[in-house]
N, C-alpha and C positions, 0 to 999 in steps of 0.2 A: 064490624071489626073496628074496633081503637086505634088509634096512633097514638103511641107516646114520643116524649119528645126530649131529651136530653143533651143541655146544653155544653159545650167540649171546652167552654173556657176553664173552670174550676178544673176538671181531671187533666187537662192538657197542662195546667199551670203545676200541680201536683206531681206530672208524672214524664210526662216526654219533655218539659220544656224544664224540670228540676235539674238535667245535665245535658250539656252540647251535645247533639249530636255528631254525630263521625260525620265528618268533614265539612261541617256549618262553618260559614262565613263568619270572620272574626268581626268582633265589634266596628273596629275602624275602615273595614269598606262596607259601612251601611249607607247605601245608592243615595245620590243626593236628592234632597224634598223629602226625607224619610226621618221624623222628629225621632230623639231621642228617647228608649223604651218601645220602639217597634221593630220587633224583629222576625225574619223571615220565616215562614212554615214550610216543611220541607213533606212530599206525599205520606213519609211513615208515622208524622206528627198527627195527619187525621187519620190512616188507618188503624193505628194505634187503639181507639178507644170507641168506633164503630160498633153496633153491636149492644152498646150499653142501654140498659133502662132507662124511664126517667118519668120524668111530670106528663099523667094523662092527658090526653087532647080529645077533641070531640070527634065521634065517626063523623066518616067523609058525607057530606051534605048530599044531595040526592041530586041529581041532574048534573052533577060535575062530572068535566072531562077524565075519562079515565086513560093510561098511559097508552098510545097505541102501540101494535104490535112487530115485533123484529126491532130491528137495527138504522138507525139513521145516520150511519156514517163510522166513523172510528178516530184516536186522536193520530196524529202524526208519527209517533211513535209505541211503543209498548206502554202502557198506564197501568196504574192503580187504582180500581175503585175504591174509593172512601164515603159511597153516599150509602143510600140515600142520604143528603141534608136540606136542611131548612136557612133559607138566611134572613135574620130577622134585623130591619132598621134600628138604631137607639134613637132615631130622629122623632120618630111616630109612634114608635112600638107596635111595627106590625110587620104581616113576614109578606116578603118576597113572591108573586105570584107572576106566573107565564101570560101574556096576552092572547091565545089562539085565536079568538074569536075577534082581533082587531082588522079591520082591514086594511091593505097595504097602504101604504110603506109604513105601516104601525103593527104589522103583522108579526107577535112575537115577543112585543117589547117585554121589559120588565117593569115592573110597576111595586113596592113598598104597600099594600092597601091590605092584606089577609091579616084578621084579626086571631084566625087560628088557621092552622097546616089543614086543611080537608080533602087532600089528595094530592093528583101528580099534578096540579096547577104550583103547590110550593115546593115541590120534590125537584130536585136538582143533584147528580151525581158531577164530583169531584175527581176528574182524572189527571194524575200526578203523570209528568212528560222526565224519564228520567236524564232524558240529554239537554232540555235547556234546562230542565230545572223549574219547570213553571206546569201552571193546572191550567185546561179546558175544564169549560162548566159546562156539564150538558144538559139540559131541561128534559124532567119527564114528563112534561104536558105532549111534549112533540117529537120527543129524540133528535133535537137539532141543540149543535153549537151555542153558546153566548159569544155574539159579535159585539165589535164596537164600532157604532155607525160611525167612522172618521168625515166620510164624504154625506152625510147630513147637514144640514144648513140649520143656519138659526137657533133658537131654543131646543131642536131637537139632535145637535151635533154629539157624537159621541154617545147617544143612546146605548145602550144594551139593550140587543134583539138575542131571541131565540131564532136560530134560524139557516144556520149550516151546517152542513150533511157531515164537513170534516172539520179538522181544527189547524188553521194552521196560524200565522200570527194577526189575523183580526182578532183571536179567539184565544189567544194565549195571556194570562194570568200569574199574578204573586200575589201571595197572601202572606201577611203582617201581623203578629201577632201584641199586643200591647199586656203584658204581664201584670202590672201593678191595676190596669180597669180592665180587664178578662175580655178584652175586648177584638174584632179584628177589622182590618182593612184591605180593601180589594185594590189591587193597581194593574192599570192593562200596560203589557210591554208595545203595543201599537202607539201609543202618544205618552208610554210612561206618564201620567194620571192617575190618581187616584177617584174610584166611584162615588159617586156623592146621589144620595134622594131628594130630587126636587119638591121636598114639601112646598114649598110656595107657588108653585106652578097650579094653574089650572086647569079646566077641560081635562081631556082623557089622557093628558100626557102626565096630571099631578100623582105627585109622588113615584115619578118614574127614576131609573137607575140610569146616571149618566158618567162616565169616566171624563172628567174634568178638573179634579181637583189637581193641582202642584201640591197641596203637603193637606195632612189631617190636620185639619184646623177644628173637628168636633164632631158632636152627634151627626151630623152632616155626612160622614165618613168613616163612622163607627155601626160596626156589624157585630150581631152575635151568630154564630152556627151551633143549630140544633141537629142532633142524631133524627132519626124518625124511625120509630120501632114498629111493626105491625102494622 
């Protein structure tokens, strides 16, 4: 079986973000650290265009983890599925992949290094919280949570783990939309940061996702999300 892959900046630009949404935040309380031309994604902007076509991707590789079975928790509130999605660095140009097989306390991370989606290692569902207004990410390598390791030390501070059963604010999320580069950006409300890919980094933690940044200062903090179709 194929996966295709279609990416939601162009139709998002086109179509849900062509008019405000009912009751979007007016320009002038855009949260401070948040450059100018970045604006808020609200659950119906990604369910919106779920679904859609797009550019073939290669069947899933043979020996990858497949999604395991049931339920690994639920978010806080009532959600919106918008996934399956892909999120792919502009740093690297590569997607987004679950660490399972790391062992602890690196159990989970996320890592920038798939050069194509081949399963539920880059499959991540996007659930919209309609009371604060923010997305859990939940990984389908494991059906856990995306954390922000705050109490991490050192170079590995504020990592993004897969790795909780529910969501509650280690695991809570905005996403940022940039209009004019079709681009997005991740921000954890746990240290209010922006995610940034450690390309420089080395050993098993390079190219890992870490919520550190104060403002998008570039590729660094630029994401694009893809649909994944089949």
């Amino acid at each position: 079986m194929t996966s295709a892959l279609l990416s939601l900046s162009a139709l998002l630009t086109a179509s849900v973000l062509a008019a405000p949404s009912a009751g979007a935040a007016p320009h002038n309380d855009r949260p401070a650290g948040v450059p100018a031309g970045w604006e808020r994604v609200a659950g119906a902007d990604l369910t919106h265009i779920t679904g859609a076509s797009g550019r073939q991707q290669s069947p899933s590789a043979p020996g990858r983890q497949q999604p395991l079975s049931g339920s690994g928790g639920s978010a806080s509130a009532p959600a919106d599925e918008s996934g399956p999605l892909a999120i792919k660095s502009m740093r690297n140009g590569r997607f987004t992949a679950t660490e399972v097989n790391y062992a602890a306390p690196n159990t989970g991370a996320l890592r920038a290094r798939s050069t194509a989606v081949t399963g539920a290692w880059e499959s991540f569902a996007f659930e919209w919280d309609e009371a604060d207004q923010t997305f859990a990410i939940k990984s389908l390598a494991n059906n856990r949570y995306v954390a922000v390791e705050k109490n991490f030390t050192g170079q590995a501070q504020n990592t993004l783990r897969a790795r909780s059963t529910t969501a509650g604010g280690w695991e809570r999320f905005e996403i940022y939309h940039n209009e004019d580069l079709n681009l997005y950006a991740l921000r954890s409300t746990l240290n209010n940061l922006f995610v940034a890919m450690e390309n420089s980094y080395t050993g098993s933690l390079q190219y890992t996702l870490r919520a550190r940044s104060a403002d998008v200062t570039g590729s660094w903090e630029q994401f694009d999300l893809y649909t994944i179709v089949g």
